[in-house]
C-alpha positions as CSV (number, residue, x, y, z in Angstrom):
1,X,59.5,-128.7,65.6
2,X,59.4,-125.1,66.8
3,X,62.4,-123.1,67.0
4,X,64.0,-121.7,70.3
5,X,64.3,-117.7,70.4
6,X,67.9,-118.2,70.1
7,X,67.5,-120.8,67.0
8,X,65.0,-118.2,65.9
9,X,67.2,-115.6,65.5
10,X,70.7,-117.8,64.3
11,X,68.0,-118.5,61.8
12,X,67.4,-115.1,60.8
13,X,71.5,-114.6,60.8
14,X,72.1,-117.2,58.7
15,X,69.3,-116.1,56.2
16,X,70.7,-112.5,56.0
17,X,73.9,-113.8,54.9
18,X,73.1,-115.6,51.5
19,X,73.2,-114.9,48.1
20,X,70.1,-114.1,47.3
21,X,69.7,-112.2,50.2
22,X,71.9,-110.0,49.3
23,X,70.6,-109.3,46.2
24,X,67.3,-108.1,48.0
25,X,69.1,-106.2,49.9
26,X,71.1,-104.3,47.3
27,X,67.6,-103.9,46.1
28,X,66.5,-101.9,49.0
29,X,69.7,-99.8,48.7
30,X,69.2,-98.9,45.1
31,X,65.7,-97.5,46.3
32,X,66.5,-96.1,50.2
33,X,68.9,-93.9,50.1
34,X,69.8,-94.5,54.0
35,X,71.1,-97.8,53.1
36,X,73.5,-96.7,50.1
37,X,76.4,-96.4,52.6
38,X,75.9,-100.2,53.5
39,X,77.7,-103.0,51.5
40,X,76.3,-105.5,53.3
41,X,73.3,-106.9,55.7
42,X,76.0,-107.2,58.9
43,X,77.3,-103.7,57.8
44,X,73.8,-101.9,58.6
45,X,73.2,-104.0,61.5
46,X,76.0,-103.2,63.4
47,X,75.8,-99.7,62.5
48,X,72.3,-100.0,64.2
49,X,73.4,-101.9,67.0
50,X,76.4,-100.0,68.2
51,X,76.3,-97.6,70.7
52,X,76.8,-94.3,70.9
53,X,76.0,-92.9,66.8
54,X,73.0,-90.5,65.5
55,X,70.0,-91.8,66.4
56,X,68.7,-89.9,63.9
57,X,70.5,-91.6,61.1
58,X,69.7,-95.3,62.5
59,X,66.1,-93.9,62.8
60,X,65.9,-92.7,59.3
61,X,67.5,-96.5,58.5
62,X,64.9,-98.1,60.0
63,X,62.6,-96.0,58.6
64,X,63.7,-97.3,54.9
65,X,62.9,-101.1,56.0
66,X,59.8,-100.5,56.9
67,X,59.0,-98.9,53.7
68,X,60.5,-101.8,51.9
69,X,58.8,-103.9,54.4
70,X,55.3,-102.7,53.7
71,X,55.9,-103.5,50.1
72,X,55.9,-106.4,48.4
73,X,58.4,-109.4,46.8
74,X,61.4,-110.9,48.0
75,X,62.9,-106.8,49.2
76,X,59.5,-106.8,51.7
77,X,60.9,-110.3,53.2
78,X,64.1,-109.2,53.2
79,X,63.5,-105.9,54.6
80,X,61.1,-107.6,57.2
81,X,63.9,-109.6,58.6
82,X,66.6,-106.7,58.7
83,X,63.9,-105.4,61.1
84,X,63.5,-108.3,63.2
85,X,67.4,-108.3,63.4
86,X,67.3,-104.5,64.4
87,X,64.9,-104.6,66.9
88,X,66.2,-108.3,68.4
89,X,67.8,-106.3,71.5
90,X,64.6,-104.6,72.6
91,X,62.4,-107.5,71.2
92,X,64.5,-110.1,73.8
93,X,64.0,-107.6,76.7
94,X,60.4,-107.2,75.9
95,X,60.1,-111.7,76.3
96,X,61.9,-111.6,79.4
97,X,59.7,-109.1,80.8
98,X,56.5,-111.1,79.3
99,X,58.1,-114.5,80.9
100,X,58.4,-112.7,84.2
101,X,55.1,-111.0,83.7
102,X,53.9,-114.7,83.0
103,X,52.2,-113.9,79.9
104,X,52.6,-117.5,78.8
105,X,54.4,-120.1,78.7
106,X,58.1,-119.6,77.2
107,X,57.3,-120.5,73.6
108,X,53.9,-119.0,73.5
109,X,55.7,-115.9,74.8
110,X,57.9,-116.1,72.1
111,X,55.3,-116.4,69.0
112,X,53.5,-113.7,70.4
113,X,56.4,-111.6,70.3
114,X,57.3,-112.6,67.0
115,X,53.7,-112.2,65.6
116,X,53.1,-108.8,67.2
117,X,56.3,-107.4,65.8
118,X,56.0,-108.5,62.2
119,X,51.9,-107.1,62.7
120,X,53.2,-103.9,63.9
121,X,55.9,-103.4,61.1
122,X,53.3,-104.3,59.0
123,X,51.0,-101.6,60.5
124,X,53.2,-98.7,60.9
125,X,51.7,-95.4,59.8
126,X,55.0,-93.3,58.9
127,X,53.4,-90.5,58.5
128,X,52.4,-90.3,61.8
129,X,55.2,-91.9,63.9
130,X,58.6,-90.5,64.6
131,X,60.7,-93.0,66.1
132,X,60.5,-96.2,64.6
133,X,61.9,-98.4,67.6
134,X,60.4,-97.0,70.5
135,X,57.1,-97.1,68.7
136,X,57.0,-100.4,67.6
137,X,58.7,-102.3,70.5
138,X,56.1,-100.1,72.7
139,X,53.0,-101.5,70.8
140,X,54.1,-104.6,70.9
141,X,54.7,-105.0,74.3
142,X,51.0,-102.7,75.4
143,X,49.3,-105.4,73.2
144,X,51.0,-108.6,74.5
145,X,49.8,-107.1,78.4
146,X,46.5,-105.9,76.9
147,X,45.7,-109.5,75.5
148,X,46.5,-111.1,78.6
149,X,44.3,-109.0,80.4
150,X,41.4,-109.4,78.1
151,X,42.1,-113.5,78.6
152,X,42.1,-113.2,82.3
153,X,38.7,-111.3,82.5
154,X,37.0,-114.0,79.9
155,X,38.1,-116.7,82.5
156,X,37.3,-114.7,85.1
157,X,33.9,-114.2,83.6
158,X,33.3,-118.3,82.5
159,X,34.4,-119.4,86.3
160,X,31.6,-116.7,87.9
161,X,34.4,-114.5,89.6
162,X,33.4,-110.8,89.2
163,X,36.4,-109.0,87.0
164,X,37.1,-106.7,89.5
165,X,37.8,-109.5,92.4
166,X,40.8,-110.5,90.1
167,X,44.4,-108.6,91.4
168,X,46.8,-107.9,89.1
169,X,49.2,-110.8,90.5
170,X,46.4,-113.3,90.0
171,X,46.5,-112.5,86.3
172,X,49.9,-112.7,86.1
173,X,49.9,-109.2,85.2
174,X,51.4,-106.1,87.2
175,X,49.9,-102.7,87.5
176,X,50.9,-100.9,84.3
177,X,51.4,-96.8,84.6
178,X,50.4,-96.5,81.1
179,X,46.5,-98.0,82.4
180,X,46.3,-94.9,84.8
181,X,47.6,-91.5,85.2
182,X,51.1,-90.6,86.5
183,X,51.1,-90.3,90.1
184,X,50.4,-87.0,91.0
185,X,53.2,-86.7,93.8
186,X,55.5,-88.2,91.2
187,X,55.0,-85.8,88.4
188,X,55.2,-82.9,90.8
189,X,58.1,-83.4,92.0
190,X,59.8,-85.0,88.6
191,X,58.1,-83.3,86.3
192,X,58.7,-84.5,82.5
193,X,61.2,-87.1,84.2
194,X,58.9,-88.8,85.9
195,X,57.7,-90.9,82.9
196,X,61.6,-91.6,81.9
197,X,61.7,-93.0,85.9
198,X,58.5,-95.2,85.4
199,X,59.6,-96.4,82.8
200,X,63.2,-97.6,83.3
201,X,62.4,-98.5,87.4
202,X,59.0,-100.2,87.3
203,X,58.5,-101.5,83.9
204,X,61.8,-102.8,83.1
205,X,63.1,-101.0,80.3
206,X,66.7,-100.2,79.7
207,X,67.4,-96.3,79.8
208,X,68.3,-96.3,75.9
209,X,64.3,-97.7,75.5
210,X,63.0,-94.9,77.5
211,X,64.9,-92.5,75.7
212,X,64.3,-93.6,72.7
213,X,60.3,-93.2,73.2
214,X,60.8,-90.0,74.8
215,X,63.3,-88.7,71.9
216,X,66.0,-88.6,74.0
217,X,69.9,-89.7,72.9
218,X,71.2,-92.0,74.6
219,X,73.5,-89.9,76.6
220,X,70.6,-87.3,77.3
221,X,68.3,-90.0,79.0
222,X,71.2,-91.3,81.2
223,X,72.2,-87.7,82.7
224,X,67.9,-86.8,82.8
225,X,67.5,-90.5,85.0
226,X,70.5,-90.1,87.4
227,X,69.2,-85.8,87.9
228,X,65.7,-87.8,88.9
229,X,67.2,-90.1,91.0
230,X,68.8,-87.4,93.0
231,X,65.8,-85.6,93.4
232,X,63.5,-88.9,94.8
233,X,66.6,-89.2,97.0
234,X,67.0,-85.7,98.3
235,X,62.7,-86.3,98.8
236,X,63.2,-89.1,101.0
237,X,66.0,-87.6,103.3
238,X,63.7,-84.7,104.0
239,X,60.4,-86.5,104.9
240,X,59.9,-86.4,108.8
């Protein structure tokens, strides 16, 4: 029987929190020297987890899973599930906006999430990405719409509908801003904010998500999104 997300992840708790668990995980520490001030698995998850904090350190933390990840033995599984226990936050925002999207159905929604996430950890190039998070949960989430998309055109295709005579809402799907570029009006008058506005007010994500993708703290993207409010609002009073 397939587990629930939730059962999923109280999985994944309960895992973390055995003997030999630990034991991969002191392994990790010996070797990463971001996790040496960690006793324990719960220790460096809440650490990531809380608010507030350097995002550079918890960046540099997740950094040292994925290393151990991309390895091999009993430290790559246990570093792969640290990771899946980091990320859970963004990774549970990311199904609801796939269920509401209407990706699939709840459970196929869920293994696709899953599946991505553990492909894309596997996959990260760190020489070329600087913030772990916001990269991953970003690909994950592009690929999930992307794979939809490519479905819907197939069916499209096999039933004799042209690909272009299928709207967004019949594919389940709504316009992404990452598919086409900013609107012009938008990036005028918003300038570098206007991709921090996209993304927290049409796509869904939280303003510590956008942030994080745009290399912003936490505090930095909240002041930056309320400044870019004020200027749409001031917009709006003065049209005619």
């Amino acid at each position: 029987m397939c587990l629930s997300w939730h059962e999923f992840r109280d999985h994944l708790t309960a895992a973390s929190s055995t003997f030999s668990f630990q034991r991969g995980f002191d392994a990790i520490r010996r070797a990463q020297a971001p996790l040496k001030p960690f006793s324990d698995p719960a220790a460096m998850l809440d650490a990531l987890h809380r608010s507030g904090g350097d995002p550079g350190k918890k960046n540099l933390i997740l950094i040292a899973l994925i290393s151990a990840a991309q390895g091999t033995g009993n430290a790559s599984d246990c570093a792969l599930t640290l990771l899946l226990l980091a990320l859970w936050p963004g990774l549970d925002a990311i199904r609801h906006r796939s269920i509401w999207r209407r990706l699939g159905t709840q459970d196929e929604v869920t293994s696709d999430v899953l599946a991505r996430t553990i492909e894309a950890v596997r996959g990260v190039d760190l020489g070329q990405v600087n913030w772990i998070a916001a990269t991953v949960l970003r690909n994950v989430e592009r690929d999930m719409v992307r794979a939809r998309k490519r479905q819907a055109e197939r069916e499209s295709l096999s039933s004799g509908i042209e690909p272009d005579e299928v709207s967004a809402d019949q594919m389940g799907l709504q316009s992404q801003p990452e598919d086409a570029a900013l609107p012009r009006n938008l990036q005028k008058l918003l300038g570098a904010d206007a991709l921090l506005v996209i993304r927290v007010a049409i796509e869904g994500y939280s303003q510590i998500e956008a942030g994080a993708e745009l290399g912003l703290t936490e505090a930095a993207a909240r002041k930056r999104y309320q400044r870019a409010l004020r200027k749409l609002r001031d917009a709006l009073v003065e049209l005619p």
